[in-house]
C-alpha angles and dihedrals in degrees: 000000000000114000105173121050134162099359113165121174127138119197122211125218110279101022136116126225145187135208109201144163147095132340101271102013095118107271092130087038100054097040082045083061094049105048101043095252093109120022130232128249089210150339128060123279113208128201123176082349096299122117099244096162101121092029115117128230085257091065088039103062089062096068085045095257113132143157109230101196133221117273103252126094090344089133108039114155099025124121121193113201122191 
């Protein structure tokens, strides 16, 4: 099932932007896209002028662009000894 098609934005330099809508409209899809962590079927994604779409969070983090996920579950499989 396809849940994001045909998003366009751009963002300048000093703004603040938000990204709403319903539960399941598309707002985690469509930040996943952009920082590496889901990839696109299509289209370009642009950051600071350069084509980043097929990058992976791991490149991205580089040019300062990352997904801070929610809270919940982020860490599931982790155990911390002391």
């Amino acid at each position: 099932m396809q849940a994001v098609k045909g998003v366009s934005f751009e963002v300048l330099e000093g703004e603040l932007v938000s990204l709403i809508g319903a539960n399941g409209a598309g707002k985690t899809t469509t930040l996943k896209a952009i920082s590496g962590t889901q990839p696109s079927a299509g289209g370009e994604i642009e950051y600071l002028g350069r084509r980043i779409r097929g990058q992976g969070p791991w490149d991205l983090v580089k040019h300062d662009l990352v997904m801070v996920p929610e809270g919940r579950c982020t860490f599931t499989r982790i155990t911390i000894t002391t």
